[in-house]
CHARMM-style PDB file with segment names, atoms N, HN, CA, C and O in Angstrom:
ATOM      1  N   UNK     1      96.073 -88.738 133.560  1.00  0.00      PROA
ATOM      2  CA  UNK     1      97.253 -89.413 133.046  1.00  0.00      PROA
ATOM      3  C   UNK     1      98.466 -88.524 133.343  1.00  0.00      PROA
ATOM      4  O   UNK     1      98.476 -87.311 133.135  1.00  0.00      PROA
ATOM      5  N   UNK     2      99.464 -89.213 133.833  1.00  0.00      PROA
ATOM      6  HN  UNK     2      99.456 -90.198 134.002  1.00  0.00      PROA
ATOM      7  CA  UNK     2     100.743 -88.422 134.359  1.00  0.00      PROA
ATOM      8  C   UNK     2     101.492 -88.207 132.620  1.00  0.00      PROA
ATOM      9  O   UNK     2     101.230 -88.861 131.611  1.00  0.00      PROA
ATOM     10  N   UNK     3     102.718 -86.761 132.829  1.00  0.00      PROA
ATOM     11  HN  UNK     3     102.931 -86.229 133.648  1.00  0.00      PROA
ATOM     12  CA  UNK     3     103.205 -86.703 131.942  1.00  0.00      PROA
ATOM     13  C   UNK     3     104.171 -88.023 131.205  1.00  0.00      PROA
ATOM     14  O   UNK     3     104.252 -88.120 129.981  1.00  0.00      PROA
ATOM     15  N   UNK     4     104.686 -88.741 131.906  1.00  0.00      PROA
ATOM     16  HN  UNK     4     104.620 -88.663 132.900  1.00  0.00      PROA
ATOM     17  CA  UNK     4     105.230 -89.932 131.793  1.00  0.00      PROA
ATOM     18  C   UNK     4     104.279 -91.054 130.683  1.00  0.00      PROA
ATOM     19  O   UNK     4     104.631 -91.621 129.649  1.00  0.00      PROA
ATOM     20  N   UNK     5     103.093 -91.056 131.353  1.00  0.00      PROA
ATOM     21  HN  UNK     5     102.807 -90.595 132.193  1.00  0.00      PROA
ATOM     22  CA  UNK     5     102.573 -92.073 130.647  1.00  0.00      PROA
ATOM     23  C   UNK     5     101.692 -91.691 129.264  1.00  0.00      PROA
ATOM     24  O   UNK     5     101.290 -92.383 128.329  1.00  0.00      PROA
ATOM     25  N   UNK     6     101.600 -90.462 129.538  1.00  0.00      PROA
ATOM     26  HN  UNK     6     101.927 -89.900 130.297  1.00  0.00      PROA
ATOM     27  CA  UNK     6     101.381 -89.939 128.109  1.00  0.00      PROA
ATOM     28  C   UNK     6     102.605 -89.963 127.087  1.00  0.00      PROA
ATOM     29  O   UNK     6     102.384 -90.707 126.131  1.00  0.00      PROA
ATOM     30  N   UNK     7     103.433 -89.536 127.069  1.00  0.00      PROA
ATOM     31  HN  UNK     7     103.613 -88.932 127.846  1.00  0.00      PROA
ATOM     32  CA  UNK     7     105.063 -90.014 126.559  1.00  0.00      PROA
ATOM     33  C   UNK     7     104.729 -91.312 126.131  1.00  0.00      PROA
ATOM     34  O   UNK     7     104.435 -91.591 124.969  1.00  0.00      PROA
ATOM     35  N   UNK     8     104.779 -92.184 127.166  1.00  0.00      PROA
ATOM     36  HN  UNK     8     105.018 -91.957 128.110  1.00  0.00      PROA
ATOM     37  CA  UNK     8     104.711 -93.991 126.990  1.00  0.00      PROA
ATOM     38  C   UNK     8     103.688 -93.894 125.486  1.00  0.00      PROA
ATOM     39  O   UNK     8     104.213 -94.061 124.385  1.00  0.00      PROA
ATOM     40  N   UNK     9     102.494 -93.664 125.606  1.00  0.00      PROA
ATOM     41  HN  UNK     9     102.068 -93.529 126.500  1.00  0.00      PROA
ATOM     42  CA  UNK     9     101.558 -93.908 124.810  1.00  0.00      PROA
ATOM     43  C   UNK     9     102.041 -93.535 123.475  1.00  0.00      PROA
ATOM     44  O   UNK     9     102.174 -94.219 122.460  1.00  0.00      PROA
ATOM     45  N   UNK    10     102.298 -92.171 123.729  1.00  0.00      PROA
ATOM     46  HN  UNK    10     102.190 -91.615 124.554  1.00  0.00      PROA
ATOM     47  CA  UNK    10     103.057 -91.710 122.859  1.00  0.00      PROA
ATOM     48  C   UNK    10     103.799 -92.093 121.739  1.00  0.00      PROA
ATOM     49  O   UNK    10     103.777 -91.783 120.548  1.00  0.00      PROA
ATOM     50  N   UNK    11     104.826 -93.262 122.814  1.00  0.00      PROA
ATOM     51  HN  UNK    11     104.844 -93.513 123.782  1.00  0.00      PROA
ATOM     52  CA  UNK    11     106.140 -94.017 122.284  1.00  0.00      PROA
ATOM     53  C   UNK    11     104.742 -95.142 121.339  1.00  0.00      PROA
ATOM     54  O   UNK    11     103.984 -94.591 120.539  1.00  0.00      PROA
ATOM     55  N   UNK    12     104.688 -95.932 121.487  1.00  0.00      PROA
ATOM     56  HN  UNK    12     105.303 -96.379 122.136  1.00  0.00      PROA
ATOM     57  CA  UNK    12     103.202 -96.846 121.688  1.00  0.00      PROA
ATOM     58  C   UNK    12     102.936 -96.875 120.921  1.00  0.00      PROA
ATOM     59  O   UNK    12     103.172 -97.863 120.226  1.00  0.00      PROA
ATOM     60  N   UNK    13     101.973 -95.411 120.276  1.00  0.00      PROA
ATOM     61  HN  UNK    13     101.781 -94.608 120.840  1.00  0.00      PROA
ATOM     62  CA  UNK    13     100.883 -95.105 119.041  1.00  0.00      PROA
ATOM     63  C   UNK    13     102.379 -94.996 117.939  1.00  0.00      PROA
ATOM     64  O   UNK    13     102.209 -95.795 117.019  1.00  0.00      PROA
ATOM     65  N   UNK    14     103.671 -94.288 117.804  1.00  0.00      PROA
ATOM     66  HN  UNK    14     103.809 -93.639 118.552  1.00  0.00      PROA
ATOM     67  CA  UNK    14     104.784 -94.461 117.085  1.00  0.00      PROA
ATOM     68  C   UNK    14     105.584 -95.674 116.877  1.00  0.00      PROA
ATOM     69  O   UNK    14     106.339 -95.562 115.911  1.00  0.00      PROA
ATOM     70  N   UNK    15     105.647 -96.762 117.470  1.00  0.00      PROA
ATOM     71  HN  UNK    15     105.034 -96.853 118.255  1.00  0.00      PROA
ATOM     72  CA  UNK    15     105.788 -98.329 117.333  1.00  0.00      PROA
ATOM     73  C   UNK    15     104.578 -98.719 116.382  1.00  0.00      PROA
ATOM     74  O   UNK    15     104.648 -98.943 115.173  1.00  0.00      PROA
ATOM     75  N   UNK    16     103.660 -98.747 117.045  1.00  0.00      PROA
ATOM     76  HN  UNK    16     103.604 -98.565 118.027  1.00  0.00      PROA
ATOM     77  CA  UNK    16     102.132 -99.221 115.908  1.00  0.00      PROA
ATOM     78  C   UNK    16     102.515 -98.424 114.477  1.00  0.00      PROA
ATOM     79  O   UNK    16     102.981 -98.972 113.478  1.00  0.00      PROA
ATOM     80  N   UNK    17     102.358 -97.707 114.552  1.00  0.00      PROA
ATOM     81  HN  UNK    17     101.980 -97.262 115.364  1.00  0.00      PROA
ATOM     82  CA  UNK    17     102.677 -97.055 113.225  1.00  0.00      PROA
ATOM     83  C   UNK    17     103.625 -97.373 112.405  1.00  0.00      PROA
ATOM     84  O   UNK    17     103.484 -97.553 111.196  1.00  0.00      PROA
ATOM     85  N   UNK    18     104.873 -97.478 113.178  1.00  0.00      PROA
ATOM     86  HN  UNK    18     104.987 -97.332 114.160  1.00  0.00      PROA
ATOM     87  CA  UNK    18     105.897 -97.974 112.769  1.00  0.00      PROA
ATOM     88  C   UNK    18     105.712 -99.548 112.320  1.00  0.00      PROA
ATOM     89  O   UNK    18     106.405 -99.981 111.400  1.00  0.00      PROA
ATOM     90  N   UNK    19     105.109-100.082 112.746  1.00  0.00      PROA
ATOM     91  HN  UNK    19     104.546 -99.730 113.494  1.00  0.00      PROA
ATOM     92  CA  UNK    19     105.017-101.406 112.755  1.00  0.00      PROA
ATOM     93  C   UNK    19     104.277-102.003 111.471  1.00  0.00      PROA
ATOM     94  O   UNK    19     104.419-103.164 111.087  1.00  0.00      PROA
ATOM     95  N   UNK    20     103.342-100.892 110.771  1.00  0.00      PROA
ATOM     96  HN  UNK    20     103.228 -99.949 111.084  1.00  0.00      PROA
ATOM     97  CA  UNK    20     103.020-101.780 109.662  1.00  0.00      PROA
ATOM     98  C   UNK    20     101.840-102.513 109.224  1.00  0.00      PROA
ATOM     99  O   UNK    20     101.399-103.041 108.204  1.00  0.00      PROA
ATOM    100  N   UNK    21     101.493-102.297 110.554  1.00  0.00      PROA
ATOM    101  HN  UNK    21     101.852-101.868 111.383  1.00  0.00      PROA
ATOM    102  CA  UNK    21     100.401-103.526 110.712  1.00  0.00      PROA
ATOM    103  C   UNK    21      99.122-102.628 111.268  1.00  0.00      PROA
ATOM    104  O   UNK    21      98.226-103.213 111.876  1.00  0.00      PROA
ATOM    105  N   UNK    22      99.052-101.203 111.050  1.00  0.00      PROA
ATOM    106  HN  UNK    22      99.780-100.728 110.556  1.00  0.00      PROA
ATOM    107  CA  UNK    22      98.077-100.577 110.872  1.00  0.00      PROA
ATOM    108  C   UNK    22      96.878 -99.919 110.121  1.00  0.00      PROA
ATOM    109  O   UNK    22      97.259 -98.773 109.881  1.00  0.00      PROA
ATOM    110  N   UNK    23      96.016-100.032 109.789  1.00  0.00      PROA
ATOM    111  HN  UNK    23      95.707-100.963 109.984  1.00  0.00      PROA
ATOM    112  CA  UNK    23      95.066 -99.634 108.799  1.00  0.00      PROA
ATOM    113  C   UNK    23      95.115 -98.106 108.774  1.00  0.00      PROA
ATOM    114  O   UNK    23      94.902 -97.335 109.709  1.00  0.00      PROA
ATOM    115  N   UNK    24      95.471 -97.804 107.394  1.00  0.00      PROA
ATOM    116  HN  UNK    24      95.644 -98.430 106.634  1.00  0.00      PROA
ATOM    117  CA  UNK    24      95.696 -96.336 107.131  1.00  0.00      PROA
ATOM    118  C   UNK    24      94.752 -95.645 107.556  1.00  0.00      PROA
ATOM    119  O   UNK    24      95.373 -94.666 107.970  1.00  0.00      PROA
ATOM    120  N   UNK    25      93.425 -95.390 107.807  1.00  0.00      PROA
ATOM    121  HN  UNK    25      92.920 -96.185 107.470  1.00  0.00      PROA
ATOM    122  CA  UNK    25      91.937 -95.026 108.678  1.00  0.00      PROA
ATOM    123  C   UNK    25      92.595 -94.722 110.507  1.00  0.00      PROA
ATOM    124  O   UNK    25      92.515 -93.688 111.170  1.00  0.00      PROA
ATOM    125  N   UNK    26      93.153 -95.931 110.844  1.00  0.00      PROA
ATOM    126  HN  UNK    26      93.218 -96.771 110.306  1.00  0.00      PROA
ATOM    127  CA  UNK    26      93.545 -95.622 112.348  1.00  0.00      PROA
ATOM    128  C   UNK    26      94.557 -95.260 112.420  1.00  0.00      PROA
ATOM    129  O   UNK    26      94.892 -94.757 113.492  1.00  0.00      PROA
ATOM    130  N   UNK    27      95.492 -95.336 111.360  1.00  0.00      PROA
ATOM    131  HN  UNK    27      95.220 -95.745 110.489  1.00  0.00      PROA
ATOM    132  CA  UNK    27      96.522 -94.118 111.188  1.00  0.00      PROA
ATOM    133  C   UNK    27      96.435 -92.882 112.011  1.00  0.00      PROA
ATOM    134  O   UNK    27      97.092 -92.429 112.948  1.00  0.00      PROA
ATOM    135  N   UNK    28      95.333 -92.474 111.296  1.00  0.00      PROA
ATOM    136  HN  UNK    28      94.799 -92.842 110.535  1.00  0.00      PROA
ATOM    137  CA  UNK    28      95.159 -90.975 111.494  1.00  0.00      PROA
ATOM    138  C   UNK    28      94.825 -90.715 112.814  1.00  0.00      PROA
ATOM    139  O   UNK    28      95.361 -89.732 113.325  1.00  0.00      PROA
ATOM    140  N   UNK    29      93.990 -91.437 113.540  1.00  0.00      PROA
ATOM    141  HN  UNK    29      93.555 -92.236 113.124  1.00  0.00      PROA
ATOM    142  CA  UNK    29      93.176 -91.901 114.426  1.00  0.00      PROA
ATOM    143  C   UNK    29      94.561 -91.558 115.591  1.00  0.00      PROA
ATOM    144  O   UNK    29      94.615 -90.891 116.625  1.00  0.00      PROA
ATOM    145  N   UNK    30      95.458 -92.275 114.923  1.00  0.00      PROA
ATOM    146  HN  UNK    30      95.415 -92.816 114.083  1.00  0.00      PROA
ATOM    147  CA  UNK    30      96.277 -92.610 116.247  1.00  0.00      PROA
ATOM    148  C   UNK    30      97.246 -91.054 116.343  1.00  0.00      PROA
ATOM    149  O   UNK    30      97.669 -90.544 117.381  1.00  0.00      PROA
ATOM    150  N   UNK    31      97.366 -90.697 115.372  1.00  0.00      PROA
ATOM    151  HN  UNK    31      97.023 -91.112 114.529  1.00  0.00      PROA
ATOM    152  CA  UNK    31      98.200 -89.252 115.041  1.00  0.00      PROA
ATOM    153  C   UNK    31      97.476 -88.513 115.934  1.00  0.00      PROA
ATOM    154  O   UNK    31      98.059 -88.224 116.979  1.00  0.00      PROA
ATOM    155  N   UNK    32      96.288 -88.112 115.781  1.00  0.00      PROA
ATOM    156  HN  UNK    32      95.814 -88.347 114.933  1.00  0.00      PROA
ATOM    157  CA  UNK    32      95.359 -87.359 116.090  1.00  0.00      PROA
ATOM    158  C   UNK    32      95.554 -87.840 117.747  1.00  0.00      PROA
ATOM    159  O   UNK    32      95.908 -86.851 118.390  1.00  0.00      PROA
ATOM    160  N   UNK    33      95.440 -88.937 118.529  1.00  0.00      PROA
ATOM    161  HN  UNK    33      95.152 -89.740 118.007  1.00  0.00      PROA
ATOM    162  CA  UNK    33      96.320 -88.856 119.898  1.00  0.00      PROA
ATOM    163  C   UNK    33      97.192 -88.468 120.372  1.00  0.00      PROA
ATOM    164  O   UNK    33      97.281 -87.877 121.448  1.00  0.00      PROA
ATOM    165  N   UNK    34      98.350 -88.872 119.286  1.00  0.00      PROA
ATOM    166  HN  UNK    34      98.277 -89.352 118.411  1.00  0.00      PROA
ATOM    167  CA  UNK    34      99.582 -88.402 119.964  1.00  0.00      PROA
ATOM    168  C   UNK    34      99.542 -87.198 120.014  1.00  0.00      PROA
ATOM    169  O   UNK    34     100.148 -86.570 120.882  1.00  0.00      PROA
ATOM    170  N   UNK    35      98.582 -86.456 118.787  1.00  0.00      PROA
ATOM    171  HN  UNK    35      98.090 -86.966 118.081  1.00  0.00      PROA
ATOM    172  CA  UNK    35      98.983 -84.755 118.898  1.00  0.00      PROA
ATOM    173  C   UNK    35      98.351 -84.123 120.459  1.00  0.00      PROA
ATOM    174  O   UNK    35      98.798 -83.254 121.207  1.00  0.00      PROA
ATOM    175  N   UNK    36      97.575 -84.672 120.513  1.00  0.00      PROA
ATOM    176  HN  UNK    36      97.212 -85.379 119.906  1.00  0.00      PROA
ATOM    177  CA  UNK    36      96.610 -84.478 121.841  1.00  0.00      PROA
ATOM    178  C   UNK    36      97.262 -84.321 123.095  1.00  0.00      PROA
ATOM    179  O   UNK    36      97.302 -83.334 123.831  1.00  0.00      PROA
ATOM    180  N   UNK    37      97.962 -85.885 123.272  1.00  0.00      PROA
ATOM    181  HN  UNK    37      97.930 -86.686 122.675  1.00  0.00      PROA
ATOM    182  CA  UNK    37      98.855 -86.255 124.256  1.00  0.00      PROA
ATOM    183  C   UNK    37     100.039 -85.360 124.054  1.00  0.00      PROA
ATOM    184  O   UNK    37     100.710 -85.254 125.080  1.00  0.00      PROA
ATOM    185  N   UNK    38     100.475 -84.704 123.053  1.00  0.00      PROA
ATOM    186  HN  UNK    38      99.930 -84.790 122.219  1.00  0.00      PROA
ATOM    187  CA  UNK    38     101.872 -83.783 122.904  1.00  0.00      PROA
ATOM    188  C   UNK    38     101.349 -82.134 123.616  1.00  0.00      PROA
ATOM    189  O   UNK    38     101.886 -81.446 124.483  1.00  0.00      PROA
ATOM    190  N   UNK    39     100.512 -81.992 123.078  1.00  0.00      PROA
ATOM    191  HN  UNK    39     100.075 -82.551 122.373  1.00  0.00      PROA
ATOM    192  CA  UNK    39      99.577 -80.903 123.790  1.00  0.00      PROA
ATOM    193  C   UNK    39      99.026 -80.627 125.489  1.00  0.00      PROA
ATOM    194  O   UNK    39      98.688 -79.686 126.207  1.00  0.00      PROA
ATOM    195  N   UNK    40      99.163 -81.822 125.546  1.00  0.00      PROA
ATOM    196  HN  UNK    40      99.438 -82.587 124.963  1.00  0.00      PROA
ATOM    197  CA  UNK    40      99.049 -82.275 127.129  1.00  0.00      PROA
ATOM    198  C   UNK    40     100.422 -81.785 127.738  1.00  0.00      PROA
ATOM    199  O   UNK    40     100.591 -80.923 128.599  1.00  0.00      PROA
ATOM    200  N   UNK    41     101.078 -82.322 127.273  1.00  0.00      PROA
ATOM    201  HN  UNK    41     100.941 -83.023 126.573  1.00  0.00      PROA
ATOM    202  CA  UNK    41     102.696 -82.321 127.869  1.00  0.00      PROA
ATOM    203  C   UNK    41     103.604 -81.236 127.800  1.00  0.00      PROA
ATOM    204  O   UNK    41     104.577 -80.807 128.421  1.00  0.00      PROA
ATOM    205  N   UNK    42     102.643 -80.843 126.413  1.00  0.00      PROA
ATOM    206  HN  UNK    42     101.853 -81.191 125.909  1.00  0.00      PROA
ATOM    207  CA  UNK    42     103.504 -79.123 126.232  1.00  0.00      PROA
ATOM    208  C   UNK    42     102.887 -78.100 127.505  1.00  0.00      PROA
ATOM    209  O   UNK    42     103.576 -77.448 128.290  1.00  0.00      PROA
ATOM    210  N   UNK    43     101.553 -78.163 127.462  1.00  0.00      PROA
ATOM    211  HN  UNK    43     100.993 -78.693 126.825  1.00  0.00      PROA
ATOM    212  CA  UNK    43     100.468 -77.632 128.578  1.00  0.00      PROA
ATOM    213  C   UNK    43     101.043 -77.640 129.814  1.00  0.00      PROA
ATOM    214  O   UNK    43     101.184 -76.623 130.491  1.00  0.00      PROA
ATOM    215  N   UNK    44     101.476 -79.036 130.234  1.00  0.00      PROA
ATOM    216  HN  UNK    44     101.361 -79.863 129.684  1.00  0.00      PROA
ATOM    217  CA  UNK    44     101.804 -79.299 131.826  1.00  0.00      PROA
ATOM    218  C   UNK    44     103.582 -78.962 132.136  1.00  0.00      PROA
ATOM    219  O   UNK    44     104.132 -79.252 133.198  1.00  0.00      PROA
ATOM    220  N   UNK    45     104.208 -78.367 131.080  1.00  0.00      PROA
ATOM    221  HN  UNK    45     103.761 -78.131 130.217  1.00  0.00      PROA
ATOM    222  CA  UNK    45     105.700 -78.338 131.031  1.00  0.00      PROA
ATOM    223  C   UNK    45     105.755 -76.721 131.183  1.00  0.00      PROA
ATOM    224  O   UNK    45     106.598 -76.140 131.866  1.00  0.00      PROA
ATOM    225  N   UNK    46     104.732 -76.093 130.447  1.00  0.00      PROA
ATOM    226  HN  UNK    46     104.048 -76.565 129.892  1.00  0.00      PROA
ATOM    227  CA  UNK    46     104.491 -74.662 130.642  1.00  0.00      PROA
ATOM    228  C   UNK    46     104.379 -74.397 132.058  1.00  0.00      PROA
ATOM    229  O   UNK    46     105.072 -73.612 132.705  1.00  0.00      PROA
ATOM    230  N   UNK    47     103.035 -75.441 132.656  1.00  0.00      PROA
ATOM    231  HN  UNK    47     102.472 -76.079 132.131  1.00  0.00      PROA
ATOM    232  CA  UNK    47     102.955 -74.991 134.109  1.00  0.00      PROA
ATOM    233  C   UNK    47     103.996 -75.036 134.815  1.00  0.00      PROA
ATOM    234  O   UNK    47     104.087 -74.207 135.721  1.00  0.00      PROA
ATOM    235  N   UNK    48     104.940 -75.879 134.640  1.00  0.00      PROA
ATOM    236  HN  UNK    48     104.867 -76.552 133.904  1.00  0.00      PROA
ATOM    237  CA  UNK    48     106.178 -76.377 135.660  1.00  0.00      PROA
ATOM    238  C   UNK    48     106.862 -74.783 135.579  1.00  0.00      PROA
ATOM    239  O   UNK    48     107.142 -74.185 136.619  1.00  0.00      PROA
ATOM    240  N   UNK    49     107.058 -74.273 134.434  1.00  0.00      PROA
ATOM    241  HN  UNK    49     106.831 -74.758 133.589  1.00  0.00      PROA
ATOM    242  CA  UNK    49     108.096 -73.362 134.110  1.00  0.00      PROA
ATOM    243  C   UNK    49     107.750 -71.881 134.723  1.00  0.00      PROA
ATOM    244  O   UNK    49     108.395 -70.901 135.095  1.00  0.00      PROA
ATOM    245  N   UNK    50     106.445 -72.245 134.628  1.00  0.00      PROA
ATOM    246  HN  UNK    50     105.921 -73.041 134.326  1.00  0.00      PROA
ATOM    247  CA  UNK    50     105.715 -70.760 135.297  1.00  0.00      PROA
ATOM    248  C   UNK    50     105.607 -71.073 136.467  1.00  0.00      PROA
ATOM    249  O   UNK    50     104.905 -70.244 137.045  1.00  0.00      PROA
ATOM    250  N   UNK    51     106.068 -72.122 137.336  1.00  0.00      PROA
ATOM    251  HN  UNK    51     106.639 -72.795 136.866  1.00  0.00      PROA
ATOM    252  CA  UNK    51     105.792 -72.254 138.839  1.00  0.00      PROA
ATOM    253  C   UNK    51     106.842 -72.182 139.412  1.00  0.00      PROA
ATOM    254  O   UNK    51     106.991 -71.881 140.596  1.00  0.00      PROA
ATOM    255  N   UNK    52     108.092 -72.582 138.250  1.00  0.00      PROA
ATOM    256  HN  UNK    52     107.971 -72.827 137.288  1.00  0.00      PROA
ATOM    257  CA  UNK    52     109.286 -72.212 139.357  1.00  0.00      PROA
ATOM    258  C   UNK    52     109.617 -71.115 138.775  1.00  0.00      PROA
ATOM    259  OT1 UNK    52     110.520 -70.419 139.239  1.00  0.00      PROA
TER     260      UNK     52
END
């Protein structure tokens, strides 16, 4: 998954949430992605910085 579309998802799992219409159980579920996907992005932003 490119850094972009992890972001997207990102945005995504924070709409759902936002939205209301989630079961507090996949709540967490979905937190527990985004942190993942934020970790991803922090990971691949490091590499950029150490390459140039």
């Amino acid at each position: 998954m490119e850094y972009n579309e992890r972001i997207e998802r990102i945005e995504e799992i924070i709409g759902e949430i936002n939205s209301g219409n989630v079961d507090p159980v996949e709540i967490m579920k979905k937190i527990e992605e985004a942190k993942k996907l934020l970790k991803e992005c922090e990971k691949q932003l490091k590499q950029l910085t150490i390459d140039n």
